[in-house]
N, C-alpha and C positions, 0 to 999 in steps of 0.2 A: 369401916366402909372402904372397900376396896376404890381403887382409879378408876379401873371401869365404873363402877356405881357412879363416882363424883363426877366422872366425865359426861354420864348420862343424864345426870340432875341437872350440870349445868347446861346442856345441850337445850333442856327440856325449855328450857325457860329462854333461849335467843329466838328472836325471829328467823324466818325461812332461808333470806338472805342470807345472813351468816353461817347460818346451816350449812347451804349450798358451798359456801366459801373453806369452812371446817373437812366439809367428804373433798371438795377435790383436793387439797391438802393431804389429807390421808390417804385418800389413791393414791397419789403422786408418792408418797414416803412408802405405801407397800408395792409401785410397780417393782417390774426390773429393772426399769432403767436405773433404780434408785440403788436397789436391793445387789450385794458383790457378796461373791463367791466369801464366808469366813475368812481364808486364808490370805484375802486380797484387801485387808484392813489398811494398808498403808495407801492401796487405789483408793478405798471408799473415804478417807479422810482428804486425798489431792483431789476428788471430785466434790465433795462437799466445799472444799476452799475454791475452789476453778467455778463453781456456783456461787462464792460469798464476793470473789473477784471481778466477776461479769456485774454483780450488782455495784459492786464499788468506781466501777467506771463510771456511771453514771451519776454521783454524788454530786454536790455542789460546795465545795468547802467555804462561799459563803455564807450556805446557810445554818450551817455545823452548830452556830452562835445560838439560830433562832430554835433551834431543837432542843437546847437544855432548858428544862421545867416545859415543855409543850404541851406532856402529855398531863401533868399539871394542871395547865389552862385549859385544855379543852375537857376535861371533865368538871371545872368549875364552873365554864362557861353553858356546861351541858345541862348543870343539875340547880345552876342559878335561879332562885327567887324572887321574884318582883316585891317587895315586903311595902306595899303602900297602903 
């Protein structure tokens, strides 16, 4: 099964929401703003970093702590049982 295929299985089965949130993600990665000339591999990696950097200002290095195992809890918390 190719990526494409798996990509479409798993597509098939998200709600709309994150549908929506998956295409603009993917427009955004095939515009041009994203998309550099081959030869400008060195631009397209200082642009990728100058985007991972914008987001790193924003950070909270108190909360660094509460982000290990988070994604942990919230899917235990998501898929939790009431067993009574």
């Amino acid at each position: 099964m190719s990526i494409l295929e798996k990509t479409i299985g798993l597509l098939e089965t998200m709600p709309n929401d994150k549908i929506e949130t998956v295409y603009a993600f993917v427009r955004f990665i095939d515009s041009d703003i994203y998309r550099l000339p081959p030869e400008s591999t060195s631009t397209k990696t200082e642009a990728i970093q100058s985007m991972l950097g914008i987001a790193h200002e924003y950070a909270n290095p108190e909360l660094i702590e509460q982000e290990e195992g988070a994604f942990e809890r919230a899917i235990a918390e998501k898929y939790a049982t009431d067993r009574c």
